[in-house]
C-alpha positions as CSV (number, residue, x, y, z in Angstrom):
1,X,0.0,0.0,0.0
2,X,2.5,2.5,0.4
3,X,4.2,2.1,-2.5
4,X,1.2,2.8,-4.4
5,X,0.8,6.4,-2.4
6,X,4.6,7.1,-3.4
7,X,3.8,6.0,-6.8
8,X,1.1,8.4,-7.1
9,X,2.6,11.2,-5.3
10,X,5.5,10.8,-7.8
11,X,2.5,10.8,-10.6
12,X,1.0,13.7,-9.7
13,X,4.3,15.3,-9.1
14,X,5.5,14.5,-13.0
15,X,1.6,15.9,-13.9
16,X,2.5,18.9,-12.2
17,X,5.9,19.5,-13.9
18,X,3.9,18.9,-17.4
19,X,1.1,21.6,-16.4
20,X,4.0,24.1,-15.6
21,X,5.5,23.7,-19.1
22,X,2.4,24.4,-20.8
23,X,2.0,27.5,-18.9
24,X,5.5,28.7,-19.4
25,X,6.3,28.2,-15.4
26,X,9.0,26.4,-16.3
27,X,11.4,25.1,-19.3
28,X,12.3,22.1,-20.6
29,X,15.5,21.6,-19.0
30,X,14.1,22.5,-15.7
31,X,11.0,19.8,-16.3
32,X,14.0,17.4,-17.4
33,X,15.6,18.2,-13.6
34,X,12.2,17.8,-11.9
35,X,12.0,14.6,-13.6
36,X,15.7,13.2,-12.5
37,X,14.6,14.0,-9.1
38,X,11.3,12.6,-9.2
39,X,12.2,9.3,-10.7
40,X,15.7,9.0,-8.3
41,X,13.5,9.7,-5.6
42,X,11.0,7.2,-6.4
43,X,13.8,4.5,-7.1
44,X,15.5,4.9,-3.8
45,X,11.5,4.4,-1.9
46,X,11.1,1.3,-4.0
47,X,14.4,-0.1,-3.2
48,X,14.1,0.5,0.8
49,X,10.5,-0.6,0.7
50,X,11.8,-3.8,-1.2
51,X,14.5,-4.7,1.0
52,X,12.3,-4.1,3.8
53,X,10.1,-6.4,2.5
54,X,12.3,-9.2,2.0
55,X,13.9,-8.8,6.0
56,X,10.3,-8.8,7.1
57,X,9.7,-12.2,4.8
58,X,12.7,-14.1,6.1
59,X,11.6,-13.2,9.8
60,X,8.4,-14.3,9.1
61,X,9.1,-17.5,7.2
62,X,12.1,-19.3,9.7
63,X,11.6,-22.4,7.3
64,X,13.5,-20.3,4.0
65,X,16.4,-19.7,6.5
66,X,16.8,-22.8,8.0
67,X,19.8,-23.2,10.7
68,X,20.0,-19.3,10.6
69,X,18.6,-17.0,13.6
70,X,18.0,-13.7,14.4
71,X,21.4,-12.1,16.1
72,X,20.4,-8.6,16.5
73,X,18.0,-6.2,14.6
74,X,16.4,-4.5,13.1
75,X,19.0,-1.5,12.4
76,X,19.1,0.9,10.1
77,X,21.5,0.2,7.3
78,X,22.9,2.6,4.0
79,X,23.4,1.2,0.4
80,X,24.6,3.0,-2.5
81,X,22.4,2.0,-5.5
82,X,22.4,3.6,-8.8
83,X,19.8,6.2,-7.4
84,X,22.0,7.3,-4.6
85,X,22.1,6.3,-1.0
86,X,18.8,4.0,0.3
87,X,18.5,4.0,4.1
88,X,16.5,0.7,5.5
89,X,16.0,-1.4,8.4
90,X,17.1,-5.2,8.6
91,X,18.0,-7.6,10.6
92,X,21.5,-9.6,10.9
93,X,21.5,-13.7,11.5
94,X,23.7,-16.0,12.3
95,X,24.3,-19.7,11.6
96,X,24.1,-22.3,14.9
97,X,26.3,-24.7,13.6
């Protein structure tokens, strides 16, 4: 569910962009910027809410991480991804054996 808000607050932000264009708010290459940000934005959202999404799985389904328990967590953590630094939460394991 929130990924579909972010996706259309990102749509509505693009729709707004557009509208300024036609009225001559804006040019081109300032839409182009809005866009870079928008989209980089909405990649770095989608890849927290993604990996996110998979901690939250493997703690919830002990039988895909068989031998392998929870050590500590969750903590925040920082990637860099091709859209520039993601900031998530996750959990760390460790093996018994």
């Amino acid at each position: 569910m929130e990924l579909i808000q972010q996706l259309a607050a990102a749509f509505l932000q693009v729709f707004e962009g557009i509208c300024d264009l036609r009225e001559g708010q804006i040019g081109a290459r300032e839409l182009e910027e809005r866009l870079w940000d928008i989209i980089m934005g909405l990649g770095q959202d989608v890849e927290q809410i993604a990996l996110e999404e998979q901690d939250k799985y493997l703690l919830e389904h002990p039988e895909k991480r068989q031998g392998w328990s929870v050590q500590r967590g969750p903590e925040e953590k920082t990637i860099m991804s091709l859209f520039g630094p993601v900031t998530y939460q996750r959990r760390y394991y460790y093996n018994k054996e």
